[in-house]
N, C-alpha and C positions, 0 to 999 in steps of 0.2 A: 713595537710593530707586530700585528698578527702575521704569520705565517697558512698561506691558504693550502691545505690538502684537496688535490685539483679528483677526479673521477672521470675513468675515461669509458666511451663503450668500446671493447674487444672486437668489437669486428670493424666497423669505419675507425676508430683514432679519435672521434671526435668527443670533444669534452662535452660532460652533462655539465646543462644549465646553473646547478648546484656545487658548490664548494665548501667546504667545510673549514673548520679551524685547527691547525693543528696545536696538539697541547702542549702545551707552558708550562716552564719547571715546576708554578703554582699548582696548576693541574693534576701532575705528577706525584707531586708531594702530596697533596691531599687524595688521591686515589690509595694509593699506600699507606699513608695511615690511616684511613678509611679500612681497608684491607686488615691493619694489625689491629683494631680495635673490635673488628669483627672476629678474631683469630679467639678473641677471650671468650666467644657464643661457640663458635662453631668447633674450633679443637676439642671442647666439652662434649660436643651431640652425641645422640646416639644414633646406632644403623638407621631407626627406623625415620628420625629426622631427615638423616640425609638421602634416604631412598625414598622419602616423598617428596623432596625438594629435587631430584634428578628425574624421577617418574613426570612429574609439573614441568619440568623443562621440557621433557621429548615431546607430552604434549602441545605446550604452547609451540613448537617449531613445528606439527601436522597440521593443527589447524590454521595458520597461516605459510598451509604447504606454498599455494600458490603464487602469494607475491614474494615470496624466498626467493624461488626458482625463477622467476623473473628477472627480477633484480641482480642475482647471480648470474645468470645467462646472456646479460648488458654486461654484466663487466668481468667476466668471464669466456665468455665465446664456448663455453663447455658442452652446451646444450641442453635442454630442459629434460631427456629424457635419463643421462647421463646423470645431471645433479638431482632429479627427484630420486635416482637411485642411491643417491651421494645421501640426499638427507636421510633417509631410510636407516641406512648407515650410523648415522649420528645418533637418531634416537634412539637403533640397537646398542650402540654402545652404553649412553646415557642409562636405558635400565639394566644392562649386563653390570654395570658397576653401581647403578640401584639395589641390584641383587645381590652384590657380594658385598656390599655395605650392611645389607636387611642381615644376612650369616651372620654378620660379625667376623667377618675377617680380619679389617683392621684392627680388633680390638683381641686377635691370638694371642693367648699367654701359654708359655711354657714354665708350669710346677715343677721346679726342682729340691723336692725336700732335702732335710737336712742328714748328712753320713752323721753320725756319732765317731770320734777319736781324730787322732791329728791328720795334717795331709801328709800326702796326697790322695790317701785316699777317706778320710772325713773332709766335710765343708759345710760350712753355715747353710741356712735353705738363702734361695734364691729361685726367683721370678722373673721372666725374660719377655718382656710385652713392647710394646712398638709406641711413639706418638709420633702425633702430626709435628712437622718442620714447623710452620706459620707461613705468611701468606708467598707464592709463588708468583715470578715473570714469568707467564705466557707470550711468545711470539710464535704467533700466525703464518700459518703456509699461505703459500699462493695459489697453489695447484689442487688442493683442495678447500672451497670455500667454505664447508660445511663441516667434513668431519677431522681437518687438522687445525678449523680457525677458531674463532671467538666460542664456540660450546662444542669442541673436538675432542678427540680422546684426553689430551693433557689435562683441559678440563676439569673433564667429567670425573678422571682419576684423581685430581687432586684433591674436588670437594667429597668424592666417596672416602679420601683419606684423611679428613678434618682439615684442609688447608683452606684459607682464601686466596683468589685468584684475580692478577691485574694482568689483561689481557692486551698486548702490543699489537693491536691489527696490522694487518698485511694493507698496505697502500695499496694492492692492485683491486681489491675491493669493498673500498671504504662505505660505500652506501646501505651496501648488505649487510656488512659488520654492524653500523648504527642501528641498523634496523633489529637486529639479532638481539645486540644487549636493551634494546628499547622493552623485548620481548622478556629479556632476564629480569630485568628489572620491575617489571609489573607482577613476575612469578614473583619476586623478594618480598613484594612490597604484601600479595594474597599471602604467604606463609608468616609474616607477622617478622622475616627476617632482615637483620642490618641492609641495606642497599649495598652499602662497603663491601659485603662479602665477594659479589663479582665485580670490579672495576675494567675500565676499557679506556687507555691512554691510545693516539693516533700521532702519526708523523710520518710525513716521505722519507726524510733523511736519517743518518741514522743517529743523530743527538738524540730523538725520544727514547730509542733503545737503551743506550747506553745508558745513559742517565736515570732509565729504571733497575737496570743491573746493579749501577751503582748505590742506588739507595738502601740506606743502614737498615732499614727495618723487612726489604727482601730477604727471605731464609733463601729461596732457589729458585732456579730457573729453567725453564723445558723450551728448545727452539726444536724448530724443523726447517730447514731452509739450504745453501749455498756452505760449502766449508768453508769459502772466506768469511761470510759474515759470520758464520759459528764459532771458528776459529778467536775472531776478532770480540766477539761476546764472553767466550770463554776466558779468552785471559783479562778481562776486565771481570770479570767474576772472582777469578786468582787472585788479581792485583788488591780487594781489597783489602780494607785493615782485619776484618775477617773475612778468610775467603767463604763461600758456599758451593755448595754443588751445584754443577749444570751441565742438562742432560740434553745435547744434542745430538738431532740426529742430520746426520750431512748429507756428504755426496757418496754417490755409488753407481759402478759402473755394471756392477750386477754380471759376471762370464756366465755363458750356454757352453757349455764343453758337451761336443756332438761327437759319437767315438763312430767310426765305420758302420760297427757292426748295425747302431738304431737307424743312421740312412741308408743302409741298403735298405733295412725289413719297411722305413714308413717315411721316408725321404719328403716327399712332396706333400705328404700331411702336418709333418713338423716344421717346415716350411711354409707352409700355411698360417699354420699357431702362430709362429714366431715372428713374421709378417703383421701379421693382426696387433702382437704384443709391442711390437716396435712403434708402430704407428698408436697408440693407445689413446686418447685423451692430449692426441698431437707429440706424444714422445714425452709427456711433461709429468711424468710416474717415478718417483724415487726409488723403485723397482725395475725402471725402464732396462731391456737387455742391451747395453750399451757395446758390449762385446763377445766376438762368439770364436770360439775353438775351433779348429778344426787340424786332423793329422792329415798331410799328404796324402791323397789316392782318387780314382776314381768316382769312389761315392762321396768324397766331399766336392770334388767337381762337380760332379751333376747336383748336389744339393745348394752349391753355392749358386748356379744356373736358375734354381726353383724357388730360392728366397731373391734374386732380384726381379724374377717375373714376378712373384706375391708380390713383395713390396714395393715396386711400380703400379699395381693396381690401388693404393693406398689413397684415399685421399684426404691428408689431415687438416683439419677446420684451423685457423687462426689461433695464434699463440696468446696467451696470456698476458701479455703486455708489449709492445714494442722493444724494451729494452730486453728481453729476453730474445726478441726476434734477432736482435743484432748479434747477443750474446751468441747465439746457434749457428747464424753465420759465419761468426769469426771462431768458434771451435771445430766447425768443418774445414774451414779455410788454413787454420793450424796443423788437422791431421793431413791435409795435404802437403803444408808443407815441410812437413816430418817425414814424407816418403810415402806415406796412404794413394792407392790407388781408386781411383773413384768410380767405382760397377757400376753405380745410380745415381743420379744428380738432377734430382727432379724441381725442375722451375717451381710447381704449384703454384696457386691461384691468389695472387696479392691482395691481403697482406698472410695469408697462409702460405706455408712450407713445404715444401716437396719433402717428400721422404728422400734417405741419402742410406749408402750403403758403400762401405770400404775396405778395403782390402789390403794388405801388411804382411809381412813373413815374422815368422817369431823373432828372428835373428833381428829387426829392424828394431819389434815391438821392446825386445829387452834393452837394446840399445836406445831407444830416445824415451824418453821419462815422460814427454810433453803426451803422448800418445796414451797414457792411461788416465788421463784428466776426462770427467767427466762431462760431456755432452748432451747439453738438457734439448730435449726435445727429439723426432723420427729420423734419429742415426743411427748405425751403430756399425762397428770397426769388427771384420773379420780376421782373424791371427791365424797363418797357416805354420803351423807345428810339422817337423820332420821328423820327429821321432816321441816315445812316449817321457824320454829326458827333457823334451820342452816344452812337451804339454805340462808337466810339473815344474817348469822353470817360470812358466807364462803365471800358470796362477799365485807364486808366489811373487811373483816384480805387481802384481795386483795391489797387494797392500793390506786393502783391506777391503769388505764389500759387505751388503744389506745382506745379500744372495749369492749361493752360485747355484748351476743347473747344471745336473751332469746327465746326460744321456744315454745308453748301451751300458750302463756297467752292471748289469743283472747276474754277472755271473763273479762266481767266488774266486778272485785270481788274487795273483800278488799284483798285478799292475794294475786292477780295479780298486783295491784297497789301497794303494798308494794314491791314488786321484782322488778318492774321500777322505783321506787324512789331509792331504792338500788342501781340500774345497774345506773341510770343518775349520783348517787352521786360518780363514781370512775369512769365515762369512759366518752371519747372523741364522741363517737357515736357508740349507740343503735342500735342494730339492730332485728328485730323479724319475721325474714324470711332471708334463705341463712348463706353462709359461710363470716365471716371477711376477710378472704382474698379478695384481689381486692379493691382497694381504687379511687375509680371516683373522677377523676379532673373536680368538677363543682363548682358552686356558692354557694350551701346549704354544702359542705365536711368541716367538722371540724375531721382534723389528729392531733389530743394531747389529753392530757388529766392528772387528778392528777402527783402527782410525785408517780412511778417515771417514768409514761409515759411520761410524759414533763418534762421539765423545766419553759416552758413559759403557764401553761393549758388555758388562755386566748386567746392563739392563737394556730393558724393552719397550717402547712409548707405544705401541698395538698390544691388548691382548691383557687379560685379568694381571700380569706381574706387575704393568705400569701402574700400576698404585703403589708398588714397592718404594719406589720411588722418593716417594716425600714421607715416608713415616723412618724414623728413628729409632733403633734398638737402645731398649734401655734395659738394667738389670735392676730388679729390687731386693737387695741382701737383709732378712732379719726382718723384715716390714711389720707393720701392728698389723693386727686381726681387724682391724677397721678399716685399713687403708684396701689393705686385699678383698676384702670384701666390696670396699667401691668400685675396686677394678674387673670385679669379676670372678676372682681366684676364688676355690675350695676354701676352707680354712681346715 
């Protein structure tokens, strides 16, 4: 019996005419070996292969800007102005690691000639170069259709790093995914490459996942999604007869620690930002500021005043799917009944979300555990701290986070350096100016961080490292003059 993969549009609920098939263990199997057999072309290539095969991807996604961004915006609710920025995005990434593929990055070797006499200090020469893993499980964000789904950054990194790729689209927009690999696959077919090398499995539930993790010939895996389902991926990744690595990135409540001294000087401007960042793309940013700091006094009263009047004027578009809409309702309905006090509780416009705004004493927030679960969508829980002992209490009961933001701490103190060793020790990257939201695809971007912002906090899925990711250090001790030579090495 077929299993139908239904497509809805994001703003009425109502299903498109069209359904799709979900794939069959048949499916599956042959996508993956399809995969490892192209592993034998493509872990060979060189830079300049793979930065024309990533260059050919950005463009086939500009010139059919238009019905992306359609298609995306039916079943997304994002809006077209929002995803044409989105795809933008995508093809920057696609030749940022065209680029660093063209370098030769992945193919860095470190020469280390030979000491003469015993050790420790003589040693044979050796060779320290990287290869590609073999082919990769991608699973697909929601929340971004373009640059975390079927040709996202995981991607993009992977094949800049000799892997092939079988892509788990995201069921909340199956029509645009089809359409995406329809577009890969016409680039495979113009560069003369295997089809196999990018594969595209679909499924609602989550047997298609699983069941691609589990297969023997996956070396790894890259999610971005929900710490339950990541969580749940990841130990089926453990669990095999070999395990592999997978590199999720999860939830994150992302803390704003706002110190006196920045709301007195710009109160109602930071309030502003912060307003705007909350409400972003409907709350539904894995950067989203889910929680914000504040010490007892004056200027965080008046600033807390100034972020429910911003964020009351908020008006966020419809959520990504229904079942996230429930999922938002019933994490709100939770902090309340953990003791959160509700400042804002804005009906919005059905099937769209009011923004919501909350309010907690530290003393509560350390005490219930339920209250640092992250809330997908335009929330976020404000912590009122009594002293600079709980503002350092608060960030550590955190866990773990993508980000933290600290505000006011411009000056050299012992209590300003103690809240950056704080914020360094649970997050992925500091920030001390600005909203989290917005994650720059550059060189210096570290996107992870503890669990259960990561899975992998050593690495990054934004930003030139995630290619790190799937290449493998190897050493070569003594090699012939032949071999070194193919690889690149001096002799």
């Amino acid at each position: 019996m077929t299993t139908l993969l239904q497509s809805f549009n994001a703003r009425t609920g109502a299903p498109h005419q069209e359904a799709l098939s979900a794939s069959s263990s048949q499916d599956i199997d042959d996508s993956v070996g399809a995969a490892h057999q192209a592993f034998e072309v493509w872990g060979s290539s060189s830079g300049a292969q793979r930065a024309a095969l990533l260059r050919a991807l950005a463009e086939a996604l500009e010139a059919d800007r238009e019905a992306l961004v359609a298609w995306a915006d039916l079943e997304t609710a994002l809006g077209p102005v929002r995803l044409s920025g989105e795809l933008d995005r995508t093809t920057f990434q696609l030749r940022r690691f065209a680029d660093l593929a063209e370098r030769g990055v992945p193919f860095e070797t470190l020469d280390d000639p030979a000491v003469a006499g015993g050790p420790p200090v003589g040693h044979p020469a050796m060779v320290r170069q990287r290869v590609p893993l073999g082919p990769v499980a991608m699973f697909a964000a929601s929340n971004f259709p373009f640059a975390f789904s079927v040709l996202g950054g995981d991607t993009a990194s992977a094949l800049a790093a000799g892997c092939p790729v079988v892509v788990k689209a995201h069921p909340g927009h199956p029509l645009l995914s089809r359409r995406v690999f329809g577009l890969i696959q016409q680039v495979l077919q113009a560069q003369g490459l295997p089809a196999g090398l990018v594969g595209m499995v679909q499924g609602a539930g989550v047997e298609v996942g699983v069941e691609l993790i589990r297969h023997p010939l996956i070396a790894a895996g890259a999610f971005t999604g929900s710490t339950r389902g990541g969580a749940a991926l990841q130990a089926e990744a453990n669990a095999r007869p070999r395990p592999i690595p997978f590199y999720g990135e999860l939830g994150s409540i992302n803390p704003v620690l706002a110190l006196p001294k920045a709301l007195a000087a710009r109160g109602a401007e930071l309030a502003t930002a912060l307003a705007g960042s909350i409400a972003l793309g409907c709350g539904q940013f894995c950067t989203n500021p889910g929680l914000i700091v504040l010490l007892d006094g004056p200027e965080s009263d008046a600033f807390v005043e100034q972020l429910t009047q911003a964020l009351s004027t908020q008006k966020p578009h419809p959520m990504l799917t229904a079942g996230m809409k429930r999922a938002f309702d019933a994490g709100v309905r939770q902090m309340m009944d953990q003791g959160a006090q509700a400042l804002l509780a804005a009906q919005g416009a059905a099937p769209a979300p009011g923004p919501h705004l909350l309010q907690v004493s530290a003393a509560r927030f350390l005490e219930r555990t339920a209250l640092r679960e992250e809330v997908f969508g335009p929330a976020s829980l404000i912590v009122r701290a009594t002293s600079q002992a709980e503002l350092l209490e608060v960030l550590a009961a955190v866990g773990g986070s993508l980000t933290v933001t600290l505000w006011g701490v411009d000056d050299d103190t012992p209590e300003n350096r103690a809240l950056v060793r704080a914020a360094t020790a649970i997050a992925g990257r500091v920030l001390f100016a600005g909203v989290p939201t917005g994650v720059a695809v550059t060189a210096a971007q570290q996107h992870g961080g503890p669990w259960p912002a990561s899975s992998a906090p050593m690495t990054t899925s934004v930003g030139d490292a995630a290619l790190d990711r799937f290449l493998r250090p190897i050493s070569l001790q003594d090699a012939p003059a032949w071999l070194l030579a193919r690889q690149g090495v001096p002799c």
